[in-house]
Legacy VTK file of the C-alpha trace (Angstrom):
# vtk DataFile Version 3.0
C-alpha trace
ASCII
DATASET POLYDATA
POINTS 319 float
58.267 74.719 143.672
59.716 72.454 140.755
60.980 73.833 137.786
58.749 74.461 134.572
59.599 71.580 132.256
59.249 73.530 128.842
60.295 72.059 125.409
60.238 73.927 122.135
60.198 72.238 118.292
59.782 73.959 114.939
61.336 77.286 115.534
62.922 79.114 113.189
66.682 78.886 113.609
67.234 82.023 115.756
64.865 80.412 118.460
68.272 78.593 119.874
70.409 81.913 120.076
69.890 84.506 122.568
67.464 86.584 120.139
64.495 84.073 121.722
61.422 86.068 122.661
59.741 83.000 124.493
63.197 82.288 125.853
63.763 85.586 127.267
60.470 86.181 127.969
59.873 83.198 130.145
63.345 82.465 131.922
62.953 86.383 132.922
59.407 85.886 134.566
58.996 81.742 135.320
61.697 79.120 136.975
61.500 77.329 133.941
63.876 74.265 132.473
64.059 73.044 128.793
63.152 69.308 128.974
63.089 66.589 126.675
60.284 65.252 128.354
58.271 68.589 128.869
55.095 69.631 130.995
54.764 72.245 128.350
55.673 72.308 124.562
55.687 75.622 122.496
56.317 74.943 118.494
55.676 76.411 115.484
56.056 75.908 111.432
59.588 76.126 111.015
61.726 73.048 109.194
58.733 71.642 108.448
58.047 70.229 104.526
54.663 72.125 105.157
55.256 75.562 106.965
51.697 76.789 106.084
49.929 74.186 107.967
49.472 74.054 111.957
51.557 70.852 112.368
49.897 67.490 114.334
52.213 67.127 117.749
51.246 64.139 119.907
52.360 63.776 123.609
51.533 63.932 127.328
51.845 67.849 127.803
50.153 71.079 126.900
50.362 72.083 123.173
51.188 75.778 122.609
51.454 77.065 119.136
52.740 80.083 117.821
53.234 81.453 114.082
55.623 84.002 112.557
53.674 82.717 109.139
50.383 83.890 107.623
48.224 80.778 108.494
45.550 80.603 110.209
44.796 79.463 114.006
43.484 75.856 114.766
42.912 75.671 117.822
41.678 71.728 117.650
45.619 71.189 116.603
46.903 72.581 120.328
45.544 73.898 123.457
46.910 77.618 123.600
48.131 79.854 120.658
49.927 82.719 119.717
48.862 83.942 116.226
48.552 87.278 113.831
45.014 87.027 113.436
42.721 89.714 115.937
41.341 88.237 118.968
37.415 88.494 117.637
38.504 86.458 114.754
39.939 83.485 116.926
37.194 83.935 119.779
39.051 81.564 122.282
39.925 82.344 125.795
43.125 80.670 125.029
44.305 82.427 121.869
46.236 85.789 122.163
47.281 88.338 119.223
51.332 88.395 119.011
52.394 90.008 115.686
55.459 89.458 114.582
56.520 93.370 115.108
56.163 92.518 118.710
58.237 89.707 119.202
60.507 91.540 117.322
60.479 94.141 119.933
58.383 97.332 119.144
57.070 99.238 121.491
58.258 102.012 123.823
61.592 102.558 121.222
59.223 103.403 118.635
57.463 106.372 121.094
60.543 109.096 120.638
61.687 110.657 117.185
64.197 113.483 116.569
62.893 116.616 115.166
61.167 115.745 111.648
63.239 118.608 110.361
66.775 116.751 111.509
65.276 113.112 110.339
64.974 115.096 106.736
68.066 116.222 106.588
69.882 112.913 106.819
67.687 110.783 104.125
70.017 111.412 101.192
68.418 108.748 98.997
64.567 108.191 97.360
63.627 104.514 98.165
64.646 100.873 99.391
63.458 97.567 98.257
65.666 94.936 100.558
63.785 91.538 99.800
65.419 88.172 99.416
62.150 86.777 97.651
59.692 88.000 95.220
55.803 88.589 95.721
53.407 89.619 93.094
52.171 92.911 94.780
55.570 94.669 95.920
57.610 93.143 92.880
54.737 95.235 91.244
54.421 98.254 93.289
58.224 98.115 92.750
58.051 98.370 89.015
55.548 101.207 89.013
57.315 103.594 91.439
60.832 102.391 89.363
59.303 104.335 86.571
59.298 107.675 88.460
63.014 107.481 90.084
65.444 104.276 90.497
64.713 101.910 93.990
67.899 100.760 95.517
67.147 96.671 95.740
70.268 94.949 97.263
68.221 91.701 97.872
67.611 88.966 95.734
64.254 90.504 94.664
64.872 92.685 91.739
68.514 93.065 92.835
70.177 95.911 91.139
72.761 96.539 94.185
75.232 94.546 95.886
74.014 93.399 98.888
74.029 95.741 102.721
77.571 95.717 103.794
78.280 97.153 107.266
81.440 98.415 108.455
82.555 95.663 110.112
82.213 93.701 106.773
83.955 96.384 104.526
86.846 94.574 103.460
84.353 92.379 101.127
83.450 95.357 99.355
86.431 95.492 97.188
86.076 91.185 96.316
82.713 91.657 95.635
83.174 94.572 93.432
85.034 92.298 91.671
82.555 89.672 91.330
80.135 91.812 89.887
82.276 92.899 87.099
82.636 89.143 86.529
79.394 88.161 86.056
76.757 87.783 83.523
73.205 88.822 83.898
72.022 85.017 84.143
74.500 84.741 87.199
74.475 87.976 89.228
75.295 88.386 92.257
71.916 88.425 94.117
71.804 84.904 92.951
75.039 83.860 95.076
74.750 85.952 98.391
71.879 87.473 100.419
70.623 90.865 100.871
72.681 91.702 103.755
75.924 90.225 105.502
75.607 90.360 108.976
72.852 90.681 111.684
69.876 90.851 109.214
67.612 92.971 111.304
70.562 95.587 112.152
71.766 95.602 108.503
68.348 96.230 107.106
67.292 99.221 109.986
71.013 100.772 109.704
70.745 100.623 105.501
66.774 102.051 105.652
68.333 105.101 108.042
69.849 106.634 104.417
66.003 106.545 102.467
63.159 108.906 102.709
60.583 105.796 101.670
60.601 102.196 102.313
58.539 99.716 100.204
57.062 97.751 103.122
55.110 95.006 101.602
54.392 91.899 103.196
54.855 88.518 100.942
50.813 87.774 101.418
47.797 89.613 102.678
45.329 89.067 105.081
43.665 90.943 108.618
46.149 91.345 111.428
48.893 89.765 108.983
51.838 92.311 110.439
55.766 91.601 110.021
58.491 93.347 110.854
58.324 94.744 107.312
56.609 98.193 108.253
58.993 97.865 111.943
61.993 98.131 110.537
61.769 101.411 108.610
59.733 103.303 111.218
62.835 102.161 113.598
64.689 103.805 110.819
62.480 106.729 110.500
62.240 105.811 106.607
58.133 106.181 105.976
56.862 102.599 105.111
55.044 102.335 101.811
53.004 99.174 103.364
50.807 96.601 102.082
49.631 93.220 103.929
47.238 93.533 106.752
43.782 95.734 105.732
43.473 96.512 109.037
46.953 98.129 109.411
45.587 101.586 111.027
44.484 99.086 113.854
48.126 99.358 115.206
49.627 101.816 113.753
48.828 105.508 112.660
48.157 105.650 109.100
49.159 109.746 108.885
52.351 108.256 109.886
52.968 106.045 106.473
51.778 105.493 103.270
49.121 102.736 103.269
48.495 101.224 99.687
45.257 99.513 101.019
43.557 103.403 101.485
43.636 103.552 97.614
44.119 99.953 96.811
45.726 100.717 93.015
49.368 100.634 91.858
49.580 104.245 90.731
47.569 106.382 92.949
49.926 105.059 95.557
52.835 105.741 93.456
51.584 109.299 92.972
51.131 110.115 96.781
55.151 108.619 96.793
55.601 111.330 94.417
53.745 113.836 95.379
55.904 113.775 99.135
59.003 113.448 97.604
58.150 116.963 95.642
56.672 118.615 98.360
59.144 118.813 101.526
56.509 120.861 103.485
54.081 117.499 103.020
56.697 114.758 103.691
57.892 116.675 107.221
54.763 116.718 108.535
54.230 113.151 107.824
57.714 112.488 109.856
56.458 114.335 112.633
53.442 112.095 112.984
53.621 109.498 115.561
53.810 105.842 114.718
51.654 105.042 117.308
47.826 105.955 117.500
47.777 108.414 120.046
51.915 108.101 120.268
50.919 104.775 122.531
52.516 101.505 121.994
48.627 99.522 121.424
48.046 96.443 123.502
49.814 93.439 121.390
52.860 95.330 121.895
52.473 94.381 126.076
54.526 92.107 127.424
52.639 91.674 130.269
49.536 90.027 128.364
51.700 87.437 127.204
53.282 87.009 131.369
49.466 86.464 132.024
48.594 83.975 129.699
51.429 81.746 130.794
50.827 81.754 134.231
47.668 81.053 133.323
49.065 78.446 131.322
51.425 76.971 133.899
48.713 77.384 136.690
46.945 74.201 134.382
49.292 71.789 134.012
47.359 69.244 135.841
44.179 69.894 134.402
LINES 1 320
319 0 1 2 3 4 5 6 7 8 9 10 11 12 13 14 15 16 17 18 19 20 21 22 23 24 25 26 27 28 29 30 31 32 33 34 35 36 37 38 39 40 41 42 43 44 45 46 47 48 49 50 51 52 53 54 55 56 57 58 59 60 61 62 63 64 65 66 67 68 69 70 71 72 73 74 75 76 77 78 79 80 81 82 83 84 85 86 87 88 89 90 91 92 93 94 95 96 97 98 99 100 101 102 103 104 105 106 107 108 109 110 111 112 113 114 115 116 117 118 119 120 121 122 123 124 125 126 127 128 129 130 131 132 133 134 135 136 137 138 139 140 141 142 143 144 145 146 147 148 149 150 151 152 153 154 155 156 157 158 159 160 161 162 163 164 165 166 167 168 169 170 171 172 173 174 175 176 177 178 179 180 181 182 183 184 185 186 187 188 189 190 191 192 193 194 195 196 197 198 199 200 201 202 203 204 205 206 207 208 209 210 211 212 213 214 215 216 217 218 219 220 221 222 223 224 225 226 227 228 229 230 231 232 233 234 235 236 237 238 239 240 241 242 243 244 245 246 247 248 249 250 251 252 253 254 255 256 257 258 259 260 261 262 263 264 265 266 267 268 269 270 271 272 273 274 275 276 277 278 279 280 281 282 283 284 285 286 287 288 289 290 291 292 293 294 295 296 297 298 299 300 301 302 303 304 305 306 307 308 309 310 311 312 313 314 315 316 317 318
């Protein structure tokens, strides 16, 4: 059988490194070959002028998009698609659910916790705010919650940190320390460097390990819109203070975080912050909730859905 000529255009930078869902996912279950003249092309938003927008692609080969970005499916623009939005919304044989949580890689790691007791006892600090850019709603949520105790925010986003240094990058602390002292409050430091230095996603879940809250908010809302912004703190076992997708309890258990669209106001989600930050008894049994409905990964964390749709994708390359 000949090889699977595949091509791929558009993908965020990380798409050419080994961190490559479809590239791990496919060379693991198909014979496949990246081509410059492919039978198949997968492509998304990325380096394009217009990264909201489902971008025209011409050629003689099957058009399969994907989106880590809140936009919305077209399916007249390709002829398979990945997307956020829930399959009833799409209603096309050839469209499946892939949140971004997924292709990040939850799943079975997010099944087993330690004792809720022992996950207390290491969160030595009240909340994290690690954004690089500002949205209205968490730069908000963030200055409501700021007036009961301080956020730590080593991003760009209401930086008031330096940024997430591991060990491994420890002999910057002492330059950067430096820095700080040198600059003014027109030039700070969140201006010059990132959030993190270092693998992003490790940085971010290693840093989150210290907090008893994360603000997850995603930068827009909208159904089945799901990042790895509520991922990365339930890897950490830091409860997610989430906003984006109204439909969040969909995939995940909402005893299990703090979900700002069940009261849908600034401060009443701010008090229930507050109120398990007072009350130990109340925040433990929160950690001891699975993430999971039922503590079982749901269905657009299954790898195997997306196996079937390509060899159902493959299996039509001549028609």
């Amino acid at each position: 059988m000949d090889k699977i000529k595949i091509g791929f255009k558009y993908f965020p930078r990380e798409a050419s490194k080994k961190d490559n869902y479809f590239k791990n996912l496919l060379t693991k279950n198909f014979d496949i070959k990246e081509s410059k003249e492919p039978d198949f092309l997968l492509f998304s938003t990325f380096n394009k002028k217009n990264s909201k927008e489902i971008p025209i692609i011409n050629g003689n080969f099957k058009k399969i998009f994907w989106t880590g970005e809140n936009i919305r499916i077209d399916m007249n623009k390709c002829d398979y698609a990945f997307g956020f939005d829930y399959e009833e919304d799409i209603k096309s044989k050839n469209y499946l659910r892939l949140p971004l949580y997924a292709y990040y890689g939850a799943g079975e790691n997010l099944l087993k916790k330690d004792k809720p007791i022992n996950i207390a006892k290491q969160k030595n600090k009240f909340c994290n705010y690690t954004y690089s850019k500002d949205a209205k709603e968490r730069v908000a949520f963030f200055k409501e919650l700021t007036k009961y105790k301080s956020i730590d925010a080593p991003g760009k986003s209401m930086n008031n940190m330096h940024p997430i240094i591991t060990q491994k990058h420890k002999y910057l602390i002492k330059p950067i320390q430096a820095l700080e002292k040198s600059l003014t409050k027109k030039n700070t430091l969140s201006a010059l460097i990132s959030r993190h230095i270092g693998n992003w996603r490790e940085d971010v879940i290693n840093f989150q390990k210290q907090y008893k809250f994360t603000i997850a908010f995603e930068n827009s809302s909208y159904p089945g819109y799901t990042t790895e912004k509520i991922y990365h703190p339930m890897l950490a076992n830091s409860i997610p203070i989430y906003w984006g997708n109204p439909e969040i309890e969909r995939d995940f258990n909402e005893k299990s975080f703090i979900n700002y669209h069940k009261h849908n106001d600034l401060k009443k989600t701010a008090d229930v912050v507050i109120d398990l930050d007072t009350n130990d008894k109340k925040y433990i049994k929160m950690l001891a909730e699975p993430w999971f409905n039922q503590n079982k990964p749901n269905k657009w964390c299954d790898k195997e859905r997306i196996v079937r749709q390509f060899s159902k994708i493959f299996g039509e390359k001549n028609e």
